[in-house]
C-alpha positions in Angstrom: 27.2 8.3 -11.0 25.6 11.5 -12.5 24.1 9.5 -15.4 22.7 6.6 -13.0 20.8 9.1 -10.6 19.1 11.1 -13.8 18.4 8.0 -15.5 16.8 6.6 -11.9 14.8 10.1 -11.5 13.0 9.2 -15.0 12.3 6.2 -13.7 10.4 7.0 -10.8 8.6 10.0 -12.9 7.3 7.1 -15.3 6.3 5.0 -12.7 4.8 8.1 -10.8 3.1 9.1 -14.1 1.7 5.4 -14.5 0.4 5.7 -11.0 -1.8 8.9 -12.0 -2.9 7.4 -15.1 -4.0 4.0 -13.2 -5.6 5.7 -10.6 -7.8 8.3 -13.5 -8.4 6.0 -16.1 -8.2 1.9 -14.6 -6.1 -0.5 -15.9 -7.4 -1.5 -19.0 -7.3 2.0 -20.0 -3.4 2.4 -19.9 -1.2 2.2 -22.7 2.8 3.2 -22.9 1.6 5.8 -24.7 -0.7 7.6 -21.8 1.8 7.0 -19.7 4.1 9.2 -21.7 1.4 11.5 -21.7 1.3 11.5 -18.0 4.9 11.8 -17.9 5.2 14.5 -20.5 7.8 12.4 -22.4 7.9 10.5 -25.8 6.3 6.8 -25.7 10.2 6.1 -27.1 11.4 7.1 -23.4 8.4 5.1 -21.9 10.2 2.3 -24.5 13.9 2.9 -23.4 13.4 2.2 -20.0 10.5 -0.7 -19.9 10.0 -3.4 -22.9 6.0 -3.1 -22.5 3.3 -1.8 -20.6 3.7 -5.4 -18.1 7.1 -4.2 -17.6 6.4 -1.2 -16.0 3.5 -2.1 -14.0 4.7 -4.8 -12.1 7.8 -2.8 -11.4 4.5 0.0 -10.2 3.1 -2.4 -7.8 6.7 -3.2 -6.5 8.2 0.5 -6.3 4.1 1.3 -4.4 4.3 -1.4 -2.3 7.8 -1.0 -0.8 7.6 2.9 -0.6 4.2 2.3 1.4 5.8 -0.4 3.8 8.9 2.1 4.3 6.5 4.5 5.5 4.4 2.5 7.9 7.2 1.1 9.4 9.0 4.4 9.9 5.8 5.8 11.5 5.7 2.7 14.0 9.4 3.2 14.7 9.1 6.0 16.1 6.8 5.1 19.4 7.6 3.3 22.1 4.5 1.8 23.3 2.4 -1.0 21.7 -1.2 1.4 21.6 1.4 3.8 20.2 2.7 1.4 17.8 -0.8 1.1 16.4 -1.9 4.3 16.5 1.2 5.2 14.3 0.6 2.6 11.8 -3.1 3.0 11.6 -2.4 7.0 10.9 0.4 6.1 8.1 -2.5 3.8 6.6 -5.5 6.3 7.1 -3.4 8.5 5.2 -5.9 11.2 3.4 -9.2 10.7 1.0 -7.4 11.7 -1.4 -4.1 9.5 -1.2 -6.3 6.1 -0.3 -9.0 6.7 -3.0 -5.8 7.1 -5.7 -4.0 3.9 -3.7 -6.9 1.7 -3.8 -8.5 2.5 -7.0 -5.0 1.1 -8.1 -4.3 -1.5 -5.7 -7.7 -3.1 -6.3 -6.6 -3.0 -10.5 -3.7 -5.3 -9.4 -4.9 -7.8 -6.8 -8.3 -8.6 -9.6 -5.2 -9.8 -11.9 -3.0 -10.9 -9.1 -4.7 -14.9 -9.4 -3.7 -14.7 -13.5 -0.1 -12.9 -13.2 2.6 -14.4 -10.6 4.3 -11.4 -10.5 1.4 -9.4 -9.0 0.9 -12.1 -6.9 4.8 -12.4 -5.6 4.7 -8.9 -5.2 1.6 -8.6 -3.0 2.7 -11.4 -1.2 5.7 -9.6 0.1 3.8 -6.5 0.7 1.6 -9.0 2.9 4.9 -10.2 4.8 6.0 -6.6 6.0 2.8 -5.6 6.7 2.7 -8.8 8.8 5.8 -8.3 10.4 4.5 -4.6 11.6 1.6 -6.6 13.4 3.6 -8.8 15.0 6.1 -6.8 16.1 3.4 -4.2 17.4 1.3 -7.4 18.9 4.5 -8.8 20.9 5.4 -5.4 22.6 1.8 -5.6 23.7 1.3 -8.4 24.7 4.7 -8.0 26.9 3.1 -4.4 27.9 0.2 -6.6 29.1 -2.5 -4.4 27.1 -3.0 -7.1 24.3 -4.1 -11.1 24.9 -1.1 -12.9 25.5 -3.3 -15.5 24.6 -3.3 -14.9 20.6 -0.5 -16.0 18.1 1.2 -12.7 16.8 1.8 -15.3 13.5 -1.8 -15.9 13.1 -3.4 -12.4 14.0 -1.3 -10.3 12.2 -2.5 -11.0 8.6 -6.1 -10.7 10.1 -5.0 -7.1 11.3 -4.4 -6.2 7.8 -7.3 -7.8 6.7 -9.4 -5.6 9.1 -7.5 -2.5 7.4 -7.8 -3.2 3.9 -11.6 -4.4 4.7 -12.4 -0.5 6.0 -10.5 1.3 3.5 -12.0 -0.8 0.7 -15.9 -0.2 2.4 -15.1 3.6 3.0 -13.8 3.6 -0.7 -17.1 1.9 -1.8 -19.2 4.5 0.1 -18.1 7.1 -1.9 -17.8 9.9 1.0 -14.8 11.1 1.7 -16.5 12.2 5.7 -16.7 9.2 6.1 -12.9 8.5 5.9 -12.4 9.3 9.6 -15.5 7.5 10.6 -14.1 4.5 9.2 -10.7 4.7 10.7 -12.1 4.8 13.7 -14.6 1.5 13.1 -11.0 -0.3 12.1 -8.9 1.1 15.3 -12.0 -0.1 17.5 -12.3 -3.4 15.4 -8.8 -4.4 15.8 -8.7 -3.0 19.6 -11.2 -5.9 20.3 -8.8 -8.8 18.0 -6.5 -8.0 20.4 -7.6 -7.5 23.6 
């Protein structure tokens, strides 16, 4: 038991340390061996625990991907109210400058190689699907509250939701001004606000 949970804490520091490297130096620029670097290991323990430099990101994307889901949908657990709901979830997304510019600069690495590699593309389908089922769930209670068209399919608006997300935290990561982080969370609370209502 003692051996499983060290050899899963090394784990997560090489995916961690790939994470930094991706988000510093692009994909392209990564090898096992910065990962080591980043991980302050030997490219032989970067080697014992993934067959190639593949092998560790997709298991990245997945282990990011989940991890980010599990928070969102804690957040959004918590309240009660649809408005809530979405205030919650919009809040775990708008996280900081600093933790979006390192999440997209990444994220953006795997979905331009997402259409050539099934894997990505499995993987950020699922993140998709969770993210999805956040919207709907926050879109039902609404439109049960009475705040949010009952008139709209929860199936069909939620992806859009996302879409609206992504779409501001890719434009205020394109702009280059970390002011304008707040600025744009608001543009994407007040754009989705109208989906729905």
């Amino acid at each position: 038991m003692v051996r499983y949970k060290k050899s899963e804490e090394k784990r997560k520091l090489l995916l961690h340390a790939s994470f930094q490297a991706l988000s510093k130096l692009g994909y392209d620029a990564v090898t096992l061996q910065t990962i080591a670097d980043y991980a302050k290991v030997s490219k032989g323990v970067v080697h014992y625990y993934f067959d190639n430099k593949e092998a560790v990101l997709v298991d990245l994307l997945d282990w990011l991907t989940a991890k980010i889901y599990d928070k969102e949908a804690a957040a959004v657990s918590l309240q009660s109210t649809a408005r809530g709901k979405m205030d919650a979830y919009l809040d775990s997304v708008f996280v900081s400058p600093e933790k979006n510019r390192d999440f997209y600069r990444v994220y953006l690495d795997f979905l331009a190689r997402a259409s050539r590699i099934p894997a990505y593309r499995e993987i950020n389908s699922r993140f998709y699907a969770n993210c999805g089922s956040i919207s709907r769930e926050i879109m039902e209670l609404g439109q049960r509250e009475g705040v949010y068209d009952p008139g709209l399919s929860p199936a069909d608006t939620a992806p859009v939701i996302r879409s609206i997300i992504d779409g501001c935290l890719i434009q205020w990561l394109m702009s280059e001004n970390d002011e304008l982080h707040g600025v744009y969370k608001g543009r994407c609370r007040e754009a989705i606000e109208r989906l729905l209502s």
